[in-house]
N, C-alpha and C positions, 0 to 999 in steps of 0.2 A: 504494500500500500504506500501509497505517496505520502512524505513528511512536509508541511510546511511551514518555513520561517521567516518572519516581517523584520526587515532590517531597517530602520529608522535617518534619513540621511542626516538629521540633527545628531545623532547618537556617532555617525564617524567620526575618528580622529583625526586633525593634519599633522601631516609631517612632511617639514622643508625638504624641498632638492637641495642634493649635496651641493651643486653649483651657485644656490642662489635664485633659480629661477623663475622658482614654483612654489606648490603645494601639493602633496597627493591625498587623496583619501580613498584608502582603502574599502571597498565594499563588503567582497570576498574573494577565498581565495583558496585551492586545495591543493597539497595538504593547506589546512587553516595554519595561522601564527601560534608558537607557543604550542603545537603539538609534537614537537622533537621530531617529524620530519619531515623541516628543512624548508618551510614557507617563507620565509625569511627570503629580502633580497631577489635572483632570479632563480632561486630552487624551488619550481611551482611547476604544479601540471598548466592551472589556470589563475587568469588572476583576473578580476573588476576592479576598475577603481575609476575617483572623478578627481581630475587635475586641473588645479586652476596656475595659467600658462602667463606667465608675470614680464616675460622678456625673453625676446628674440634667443636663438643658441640651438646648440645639436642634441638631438635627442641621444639617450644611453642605448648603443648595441645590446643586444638579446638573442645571442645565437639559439639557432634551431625554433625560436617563436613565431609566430604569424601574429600577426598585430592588426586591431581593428580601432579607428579612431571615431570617433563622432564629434561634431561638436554641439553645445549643449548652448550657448551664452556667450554674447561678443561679436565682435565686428569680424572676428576669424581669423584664419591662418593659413598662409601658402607654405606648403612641406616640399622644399627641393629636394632630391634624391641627386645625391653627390655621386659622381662617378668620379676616374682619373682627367677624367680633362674637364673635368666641371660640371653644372650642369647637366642631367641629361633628361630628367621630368620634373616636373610639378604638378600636387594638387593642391586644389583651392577647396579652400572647407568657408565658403561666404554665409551661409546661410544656415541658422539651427536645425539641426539634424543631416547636413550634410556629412559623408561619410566616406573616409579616407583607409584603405588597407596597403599593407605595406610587408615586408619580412623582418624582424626583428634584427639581421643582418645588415640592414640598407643602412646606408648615411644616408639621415635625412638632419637637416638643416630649418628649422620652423622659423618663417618671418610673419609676425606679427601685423594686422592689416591697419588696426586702430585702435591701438592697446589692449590690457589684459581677455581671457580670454577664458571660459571652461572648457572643459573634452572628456568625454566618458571615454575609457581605454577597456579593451579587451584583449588579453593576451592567452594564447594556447601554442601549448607545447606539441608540435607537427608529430615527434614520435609515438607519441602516445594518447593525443585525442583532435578532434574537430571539433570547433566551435562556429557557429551559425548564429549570424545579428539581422532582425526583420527588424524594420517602423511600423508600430500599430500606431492609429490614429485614429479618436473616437469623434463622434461630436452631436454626443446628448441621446442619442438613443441607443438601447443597448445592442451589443452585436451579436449577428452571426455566433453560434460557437465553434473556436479555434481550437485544433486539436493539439494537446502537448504532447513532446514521444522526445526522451533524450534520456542520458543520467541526468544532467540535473538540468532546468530552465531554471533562468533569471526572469522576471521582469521587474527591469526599471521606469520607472515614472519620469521623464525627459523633461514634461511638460505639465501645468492644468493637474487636474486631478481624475484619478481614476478609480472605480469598484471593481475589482479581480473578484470574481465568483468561479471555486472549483470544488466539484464534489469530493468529498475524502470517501464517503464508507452509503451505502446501501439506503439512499431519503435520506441522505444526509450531504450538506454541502456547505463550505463557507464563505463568506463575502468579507473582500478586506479592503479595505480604501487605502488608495496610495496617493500620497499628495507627493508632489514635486520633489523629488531627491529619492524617496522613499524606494525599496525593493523588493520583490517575494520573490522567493528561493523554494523552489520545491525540487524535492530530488525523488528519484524514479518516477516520473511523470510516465505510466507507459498508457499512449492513446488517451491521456487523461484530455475532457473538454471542459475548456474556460470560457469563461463570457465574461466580457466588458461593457465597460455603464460607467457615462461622464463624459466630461469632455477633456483632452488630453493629446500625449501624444508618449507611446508607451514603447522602450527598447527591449525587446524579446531575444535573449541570448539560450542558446542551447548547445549545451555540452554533449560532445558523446567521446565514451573514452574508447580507442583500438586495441588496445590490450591493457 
């Protein structure tokens, strides 16, 4: 049966980039911190977190990660991908909930379009799981229901506020409101169906682990 837990985005901690540049807050992340192994740092299968992006500079390598950026808040940010002779792509993250992927490996370079900025990050570890980012988007009447199927889903709340309604157990089901920041974690979602209600704009990440 599926577990669910309400992560509160008032209840995250920040912690400074080592350089000065930022802010991260952690979401989640497995293994979780403080379970001896090894969440800490880049020893993670997966990791969430919300960055707030203070000044121009190069983001930290992460071998063998895939990386999914969004932006949350702010005038944005163009991500150059540094090769040997400079230059060889850019994207533009102009608009909330635009969304930037990348390899953990790349030099990328973030300029800043008109100062600070937030980014929801999603990082997974290529040898040993995939992770998958949809934008739901409500607006006041409730939807469709969305099928969940992973080891674990996220939903984060981007935007607005939102009701996540999921069944746990047999005429039984819960409804949780997520206002902006906010996330529900449910692990073993298998074919579990959610319905949403509010108005919002909701990031749906899904884990699945390969071995």
């Amino acid at each position: 049966m599926a577990s669910v837990t309400l992560i509160r985005g008032a209840s995250l901690v920040a912690a400074p980039w080592k350089n000065g540049g930022g802010l991260t807050r952690e979401v989640a992340a497995f293994p979780p911190p403080g379970s001896g192994q090894g969440a800490a740092g880049s020893d993670f299968l997966w990791r969430v977190s919300v960055a707030d992006v203070e000044q121009a500079g190069p983001f930290s390598r992460f071998d063998g990660v895939e990386r999914t950026l969004v932006l949350l808040s702010g005038a944005g940010m163009l991500l150059d991908e540094i090769g040997d002779a400079g230059v060889v792509a850019t994207q533009a993250l102009r608009q909330p909930l635009d969304i930037a992927r990348f390899s953990g490996e790349t030099r990328i370079d973030a300029r800043l379009v008109d100062g600070a900025t937030r980014d929801f990050n999603l990082m997974v570890r290529r040898d040993v799981a995939q992770g998958e980012m949809d934008v739901w988007r409500t607006g006041g009447q409730a939807d469709a229901p969305r099928s969940l199927d992973g080891d674990v889903v996220l939903l984060f709340c981007a935007s607005g506020a939102v009701t996540v309604t999921v069944p746990l157990a047999a005429e039984h089901a819960q409804a949780v409101r997520l206002d902006s920041g906010d996330t529900l974690r449910i692990d073993g979602p298998n074919a579990l169906a959610c319905a949403l209600a509010g108005e919002g704009a909701v990031l749906a990440i899904t884990i699945h682990y390969t071995r």
